[in-house]
Every structure is written in structure tokens, then in C-alpha cells.
PLY file of the C-alpha trace (Angstrom):
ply
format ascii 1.0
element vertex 340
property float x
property float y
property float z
element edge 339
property int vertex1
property int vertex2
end_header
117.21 81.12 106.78
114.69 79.55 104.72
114.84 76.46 106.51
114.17 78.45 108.94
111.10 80.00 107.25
109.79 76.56 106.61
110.16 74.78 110.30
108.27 78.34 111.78
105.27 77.80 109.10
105.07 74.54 110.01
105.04 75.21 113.72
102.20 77.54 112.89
99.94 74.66 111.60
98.70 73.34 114.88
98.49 76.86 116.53
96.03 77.87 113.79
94.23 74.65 113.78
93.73 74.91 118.05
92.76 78.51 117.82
89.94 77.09 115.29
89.14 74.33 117.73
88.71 76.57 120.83
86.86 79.43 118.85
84.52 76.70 117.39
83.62 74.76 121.13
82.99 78.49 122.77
80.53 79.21 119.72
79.32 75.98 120.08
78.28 76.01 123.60
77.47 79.69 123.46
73.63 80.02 124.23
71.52 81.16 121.80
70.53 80.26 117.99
71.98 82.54 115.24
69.35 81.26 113.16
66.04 81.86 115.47
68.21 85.87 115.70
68.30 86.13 112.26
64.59 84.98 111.58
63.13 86.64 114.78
63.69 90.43 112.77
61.48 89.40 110.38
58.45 88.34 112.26
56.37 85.50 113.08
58.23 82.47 111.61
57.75 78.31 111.76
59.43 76.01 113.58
60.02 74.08 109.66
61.74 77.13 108.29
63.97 77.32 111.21
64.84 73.79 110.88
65.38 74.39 107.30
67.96 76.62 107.64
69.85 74.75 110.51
69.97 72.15 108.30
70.87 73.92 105.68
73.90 75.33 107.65
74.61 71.95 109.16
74.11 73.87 112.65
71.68 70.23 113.70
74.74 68.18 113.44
76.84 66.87 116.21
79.86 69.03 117.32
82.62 66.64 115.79
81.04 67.12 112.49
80.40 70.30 112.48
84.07 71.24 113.27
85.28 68.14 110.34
83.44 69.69 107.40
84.78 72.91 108.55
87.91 71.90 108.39
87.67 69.94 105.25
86.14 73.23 103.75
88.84 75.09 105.24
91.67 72.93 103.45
89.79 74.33 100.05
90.15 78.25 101.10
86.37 78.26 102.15
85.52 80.55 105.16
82.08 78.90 105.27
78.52 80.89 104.85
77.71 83.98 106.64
74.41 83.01 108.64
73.05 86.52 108.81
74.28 88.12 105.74
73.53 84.78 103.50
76.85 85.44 101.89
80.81 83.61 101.59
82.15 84.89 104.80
85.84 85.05 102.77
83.42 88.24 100.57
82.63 90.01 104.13
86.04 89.96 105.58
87.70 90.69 102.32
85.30 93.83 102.29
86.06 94.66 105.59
89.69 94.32 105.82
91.18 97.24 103.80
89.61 99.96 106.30
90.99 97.50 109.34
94.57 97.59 107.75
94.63 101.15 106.89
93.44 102.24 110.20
96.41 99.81 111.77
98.90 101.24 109.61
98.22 104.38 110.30
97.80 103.92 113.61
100.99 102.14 114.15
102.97 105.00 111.78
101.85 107.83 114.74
103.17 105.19 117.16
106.12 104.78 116.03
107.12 107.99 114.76
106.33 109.56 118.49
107.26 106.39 120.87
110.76 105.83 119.28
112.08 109.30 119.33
110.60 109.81 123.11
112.84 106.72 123.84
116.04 107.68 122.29
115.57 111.35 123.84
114.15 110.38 127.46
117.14 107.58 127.10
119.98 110.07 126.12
118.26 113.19 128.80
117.97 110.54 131.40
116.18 111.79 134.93
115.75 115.60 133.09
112.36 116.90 132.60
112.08 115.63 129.53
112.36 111.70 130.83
110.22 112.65 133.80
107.91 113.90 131.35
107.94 111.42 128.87
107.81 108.07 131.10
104.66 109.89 132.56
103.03 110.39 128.86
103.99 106.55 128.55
101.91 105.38 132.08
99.31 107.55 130.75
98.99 105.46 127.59
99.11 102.11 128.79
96.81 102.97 131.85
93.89 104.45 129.36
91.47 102.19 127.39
91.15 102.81 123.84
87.90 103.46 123.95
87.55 105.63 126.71
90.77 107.80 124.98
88.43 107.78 121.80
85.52 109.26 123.15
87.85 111.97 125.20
89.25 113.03 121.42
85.37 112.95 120.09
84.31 115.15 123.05
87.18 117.77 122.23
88.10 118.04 118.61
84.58 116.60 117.14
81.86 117.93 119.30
83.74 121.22 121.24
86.30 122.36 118.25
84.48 120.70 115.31
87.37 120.49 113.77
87.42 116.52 112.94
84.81 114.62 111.97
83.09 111.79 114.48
82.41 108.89 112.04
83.18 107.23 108.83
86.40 106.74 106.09
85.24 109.98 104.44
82.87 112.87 103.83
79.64 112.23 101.09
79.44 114.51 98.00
83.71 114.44 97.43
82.94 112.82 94.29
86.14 110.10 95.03
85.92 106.61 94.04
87.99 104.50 95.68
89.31 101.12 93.61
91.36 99.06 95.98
89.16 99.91 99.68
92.23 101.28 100.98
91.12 105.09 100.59
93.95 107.01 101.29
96.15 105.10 98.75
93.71 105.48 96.02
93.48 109.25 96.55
97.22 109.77 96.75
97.55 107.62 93.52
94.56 109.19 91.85
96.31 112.65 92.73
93.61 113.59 94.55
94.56 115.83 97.20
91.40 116.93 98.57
90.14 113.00 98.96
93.40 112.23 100.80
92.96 115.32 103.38
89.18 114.14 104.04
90.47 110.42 104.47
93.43 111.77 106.68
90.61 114.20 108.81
88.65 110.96 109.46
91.58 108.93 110.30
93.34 110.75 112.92
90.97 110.37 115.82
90.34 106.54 115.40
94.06 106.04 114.96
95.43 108.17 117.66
92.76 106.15 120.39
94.56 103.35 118.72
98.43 104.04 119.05
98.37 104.83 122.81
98.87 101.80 123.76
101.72 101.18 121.18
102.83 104.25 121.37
103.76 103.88 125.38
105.02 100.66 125.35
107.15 101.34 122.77
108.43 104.56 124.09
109.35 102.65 127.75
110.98 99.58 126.01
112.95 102.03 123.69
113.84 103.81 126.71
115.17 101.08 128.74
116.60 99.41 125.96
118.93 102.00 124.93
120.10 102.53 128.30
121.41 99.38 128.84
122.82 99.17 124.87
124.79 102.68 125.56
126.60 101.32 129.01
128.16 98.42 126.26
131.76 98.14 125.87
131.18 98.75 122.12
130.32 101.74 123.02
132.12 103.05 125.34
135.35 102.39 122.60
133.14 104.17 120.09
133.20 107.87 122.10
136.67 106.95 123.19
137.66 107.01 119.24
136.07 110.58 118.73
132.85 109.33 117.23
130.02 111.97 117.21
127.78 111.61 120.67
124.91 111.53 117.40
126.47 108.90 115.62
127.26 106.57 118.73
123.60 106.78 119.87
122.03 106.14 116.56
124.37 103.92 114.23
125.71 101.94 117.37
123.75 101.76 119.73
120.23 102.27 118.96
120.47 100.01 116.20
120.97 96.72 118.83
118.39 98.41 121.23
115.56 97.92 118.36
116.28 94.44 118.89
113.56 93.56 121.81
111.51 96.92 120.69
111.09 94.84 117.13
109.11 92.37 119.12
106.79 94.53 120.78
105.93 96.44 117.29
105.08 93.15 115.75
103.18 91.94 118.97
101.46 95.54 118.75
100.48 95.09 115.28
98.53 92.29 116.00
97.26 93.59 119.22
96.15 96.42 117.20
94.26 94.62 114.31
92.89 92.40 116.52
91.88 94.66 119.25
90.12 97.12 117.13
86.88 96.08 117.83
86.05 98.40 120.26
87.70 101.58 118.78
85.88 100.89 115.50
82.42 100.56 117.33
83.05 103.92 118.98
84.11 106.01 115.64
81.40 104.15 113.06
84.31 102.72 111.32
83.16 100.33 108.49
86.58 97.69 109.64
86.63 93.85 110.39
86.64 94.50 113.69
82.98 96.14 113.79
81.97 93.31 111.45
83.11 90.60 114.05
81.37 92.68 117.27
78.32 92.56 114.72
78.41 88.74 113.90
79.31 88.40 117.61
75.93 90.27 118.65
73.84 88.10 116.00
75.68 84.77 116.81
77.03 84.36 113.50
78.98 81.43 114.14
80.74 81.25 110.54
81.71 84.76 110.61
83.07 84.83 113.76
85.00 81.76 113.00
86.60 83.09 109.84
87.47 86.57 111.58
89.33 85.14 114.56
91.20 82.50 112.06
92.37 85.76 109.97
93.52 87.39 113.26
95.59 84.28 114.69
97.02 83.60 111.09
98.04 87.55 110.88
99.68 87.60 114.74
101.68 84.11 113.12
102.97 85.87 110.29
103.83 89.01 111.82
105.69 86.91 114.57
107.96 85.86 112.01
108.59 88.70 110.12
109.66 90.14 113.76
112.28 87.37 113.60
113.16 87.53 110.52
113.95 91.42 111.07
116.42 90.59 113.56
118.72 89.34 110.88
119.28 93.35 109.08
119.43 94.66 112.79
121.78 91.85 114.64
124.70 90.78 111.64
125.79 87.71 114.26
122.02 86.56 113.56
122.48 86.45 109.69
125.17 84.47 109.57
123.28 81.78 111.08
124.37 82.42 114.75
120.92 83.61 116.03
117.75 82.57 114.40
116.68 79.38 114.58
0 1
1 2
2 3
3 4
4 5
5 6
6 7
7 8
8 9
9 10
10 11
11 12
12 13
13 14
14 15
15 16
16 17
17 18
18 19
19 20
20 21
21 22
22 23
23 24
24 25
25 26
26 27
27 28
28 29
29 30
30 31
31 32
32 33
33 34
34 35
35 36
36 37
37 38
38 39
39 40
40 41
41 42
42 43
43 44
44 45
45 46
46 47
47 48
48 49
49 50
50 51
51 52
52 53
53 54
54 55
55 56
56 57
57 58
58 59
59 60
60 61
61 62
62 63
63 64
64 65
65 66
66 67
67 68
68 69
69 70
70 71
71 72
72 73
73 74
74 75
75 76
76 77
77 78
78 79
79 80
80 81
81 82
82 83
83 84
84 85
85 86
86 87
87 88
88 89
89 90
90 91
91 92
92 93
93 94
94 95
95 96
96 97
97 98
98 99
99 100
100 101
101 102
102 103
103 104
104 105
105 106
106 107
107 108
108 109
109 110
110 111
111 112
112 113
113 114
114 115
115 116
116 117
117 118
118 119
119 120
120 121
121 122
122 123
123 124
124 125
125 126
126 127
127 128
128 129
129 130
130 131
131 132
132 133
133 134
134 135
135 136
136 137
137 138
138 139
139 140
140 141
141 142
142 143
143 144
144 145
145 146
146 147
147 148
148 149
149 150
150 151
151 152
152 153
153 154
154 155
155 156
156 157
157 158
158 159
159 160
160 161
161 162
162 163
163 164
164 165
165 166
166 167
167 168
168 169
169 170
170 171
171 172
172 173
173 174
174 175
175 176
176 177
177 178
178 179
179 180
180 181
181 182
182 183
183 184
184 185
185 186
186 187
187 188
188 189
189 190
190 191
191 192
192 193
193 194
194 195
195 196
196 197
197 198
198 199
199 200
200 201
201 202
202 203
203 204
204 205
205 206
206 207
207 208
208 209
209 210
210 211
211 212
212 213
213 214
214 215
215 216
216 217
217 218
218 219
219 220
220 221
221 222
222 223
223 224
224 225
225 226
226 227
227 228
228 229
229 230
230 231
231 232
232 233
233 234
234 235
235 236
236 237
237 238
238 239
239 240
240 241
241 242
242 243
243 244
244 245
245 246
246 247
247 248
248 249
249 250
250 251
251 252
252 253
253 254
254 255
255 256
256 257
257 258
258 259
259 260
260 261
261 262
262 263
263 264
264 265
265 266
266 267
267 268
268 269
269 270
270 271
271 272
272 273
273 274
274 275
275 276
276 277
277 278
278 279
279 280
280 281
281 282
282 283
283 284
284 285
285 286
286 287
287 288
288 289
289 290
290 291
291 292
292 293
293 294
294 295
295 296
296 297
297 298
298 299
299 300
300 301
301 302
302 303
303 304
304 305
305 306
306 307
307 308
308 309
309 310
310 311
311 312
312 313
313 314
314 315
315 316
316 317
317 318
318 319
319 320
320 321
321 322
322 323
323 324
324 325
325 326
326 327
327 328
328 329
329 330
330 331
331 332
332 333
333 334
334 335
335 336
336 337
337 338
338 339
């Protein structure tokens, strides 16, 4: 298993360092100057001030060495300098990501806790109401955009009910003050209950536009998974032995349906921090993926950069904690009969 660990991080190395390479030629040969959009909002400026700061930034030297000193400075943890916001671009994301990864979580708990259930029960009720139902729910969520979902649930429960708020991680005046950036862990630790209802209230709309997606394709996989684990000899012995209908769905065979529904979480995950962007724009919220569509809208070349370097790194890593999961679901695959 560890060697294991090893030969997949290695394997990573070139996928991070070709996901750098294409992200830096399309900002490269993107038109416009981030430096002339940063300096424009102030005025009249000089043609020797803007020179000053491409040079500054090393944006006036050729491609190949812009894209070697960012490398170099990438093999000594540095993100590079945010063009527009003059500071370490490691700072801004580091800001940013606590609301991104709380809003994922979250996002992916409502997922989860609705899409696997609505498997196992469309699975075990299969062509009743129920599955009829449910694989409808599930078309539903894969056919609607996040965003367009997000401002359906802004239009009903923000602006007709009033019964969530639109915008933000919390309400002013609560008198909270979050340590870590991840709100609703800070409240529950702090004991405050009132904090972690107002961080909850602003959650749920931005996180429920979120887990559609998820939530459907991990409903259908769960779904189709399970009916092709129950129709195994395994378990057809199982009920022939007397075990509970309960037990032989959930001990035996749900546990070897997760197997391809693991994938799809982790792949969802990823999808899911890096395909915030838009869901964040619509509900204000203060996440990476806002800053990116920002630094994206300025041409901040070094921001960008950094953001979509954090994303590919994060889709590696939960890629092989997917695998690695297999081994506590699949006992063949920890003893060294699967992975690898």
C-alpha cells in the first residue's frame, strides 16, 4: 500500500506540472494586459509606469521564462504576486479557501445523505413509485445548472418567503468572531449556538444549488449499482441462510455497490470545489472560486495560475484517497489483490 501511495504521487508530478503549462500558454496568449486593467481604474497613467510594473512582474519577458521562474518559484512554495491585489497570491487563496471548503463539505454532506438512501430505496422498490419518482428527481438534477437552480431557491425562500438570507457567510451585528475562517466550526466549538444557526441559514441555499448535481448522480449510480450487487451469488446464499432482507441489503450488498459510487463522490468533490465559481458569484459568497472569476475578469495572471494549480492538486489527492478507500470497502483489495 504505501508503495502504492508513493508510485500514484509520483504519477501526479507531471499532471500538475502540464496543468501549469496549459493554464500558463492560455493566460499568456489571452488578450489583454492585467497591468494597463489594474492602472486604467485609477486614471490617466504613463506609458513608464506601466512598463515599470511589467517589469516588475516579469510580464515583458519571453514566454519560456516567464513559465521557468515560475516554476523555479514554485519548487520554493511561492504562488507568485497577485497583480491586482499587490499581495502573495498563497495569502489570497489561503483567505479564500476556508469558505470554498466549508461550502463543499456541506454541500457534499446534503448530497450524500439524500442521493445514497434514494439509491438503496429506489434499488430495493424497483419500478414502484418511489423509483419512478426518484430516477425522475435524479434527471432533474443533472439536467439543471447550478446557477440557474440557485437563483430558483433565491426567488422562493429569499425574496417570496424571506425566510433565508440571499448573500454572505453570516448576518452583521452577531457579535461572533471566527478564528480558523471556517465559521460554522468555530461557532460549534465556541458553543455558540446562535452563530452556528446564522452560518447554517446562509449556507443552505448556496449548498443545496451545489449538491444537485452530486446528489443525482450519486443517487442513479447507487441505484444501478446495487441492483446488479443484489442479483450476486453471495447474495442470493445470504437470504437462503435466513439473513434479515435489512441486513443482506446493507452489510452485503451495499457495501460492494459503494465501490464505483466511491469514485463518483471523490470525482464530485472536485467537481464541486472547482466548479463553484459560478454558484459563489450568484450567492455573494466570499470563496476561492469568486476570487478566481475576479482575477479572471482583471487578468490576473498569477492568481489565476495559483487557483487552478490548487484545484488540479486537490482533484489528485482526492483521486487517491478514492482508491485508497477501496481497500476498507473491497477486503480482496487490501490484501494486495486490487490496488495497484
Amino acid at each position: 500500500m504505501v508503495s502504492y501511495i508513493v508510485r500514484r504521487l509520483v504519477q501526479a508530478v507531471p499532471v500538475l506540472l502540464g496543468v501549469t503549462f496549459v493554464v500558463f500558454l492560455l493566460m499568456y496568449l489571452t488578450p489583454g494586459d492585467p497591468v494597463e486593467v489594474f492602472l486604467g481604474r485609477g486614471g490617466a497613467v504613463t506609458q513608464e509606469e506601466i512598463d515599470r510594473i511589467r517589469r516588475e512582474f516579469g510580464l515583458d519577458r519571453p514566454f519560456v521564462e516567464q513559465y521557468g521562474r515560475f516554476l523555479v518559484a514554485l519548487g520554493r512554495g511561492d504562488l507568485g504576486q497577485s497583480v491586482v491585489h499587490r499581495r502573495p497570491v498563497g495569502e489570497l487563496i489561503l483567505e479564500r479557501v476556508p469558505a470554498t471548503v466549508e461550502l463543499t463539505l456541506v454541500a457534499a454532506l446534503i448530497a450524500l445523505l439524500v442521493g445514497i438512501p434514494a439509491g438503496v430505496a429506489a434499488a430495493v422498490r424497483r419500478y414502484s413509485l418511489l423509483d419512478k419518482g426518484a430516477t425522475l428527481l435524479s434527471l432533474l438534477g443533472v439536467s439543471m445548472p447550478g446557477f440557474w437552480l440557485g437563483l430558483v431557491l433565491i426567488n422562493v425562500f429569499a425574496v417570496h418567503l424571506r425566510v433565508l438570507p440571499v448573500a454572505g457567510r453570516m448576518a452583521y451585528g452577531t457579535g461572533f468572531e471566527p478564528q480558523t475562517g471556517f465559521y460554522l466550526l468555530d461557532a460549534l466549538l465556541q458553543g455558540n449556538g446562535a452563530a452556528a444557526l446564522d452560518v447554517l441559514r446562509h449556507l443552505l441555499l448556496p449548498a443545496v444549488a451545489m449538491s444537485a448535481t452530486m446528489m443525482a448522480m450519486t443517487m442513479r449510480l447507487t441505484r444501478s449499482s446495487l441492483l446488479e450487487t443484489i442479483g450476486q451469488d453471495y447474495v442470493r446464499t445470504a437470504r437462503a441462510k435466513g439473513v434479515p432482507e435489512r441486513t443482506v441489503v446493507l452489510r452485503h450488498a451495499l457495501r460492494n455497490a459503494l465501490l464505483p459510487v466511491v469514485t463518483v463522490i471523490a470525482l464530485n468533490l472536485g467537481a464541486l470545489l472547482g466548479g463553484n465559481m459560478v454558484v459563489e458569484t450568484v450567492f455573494g459568497w466570499p470563496g476561492l472560486g469568486r476570487l478566481v472569476v475576479e482575477a479572471v475578469r482583471t487578468h490576473d495572471y498569477p492568481l489565476v495560475r495559483g487557483a487552478v494549480l490548487v484545484y488540479a492538486a486537490t482533484y489528485v489527492v482526492l483521486n487517491l484517497l478514492a482508491d485508497l478507500s477501496y481497500a476498507f470497502l473491497n477486503p480482496r483489495i487490501s490484501h494486495g489483490k486490487g490496488v495497484g
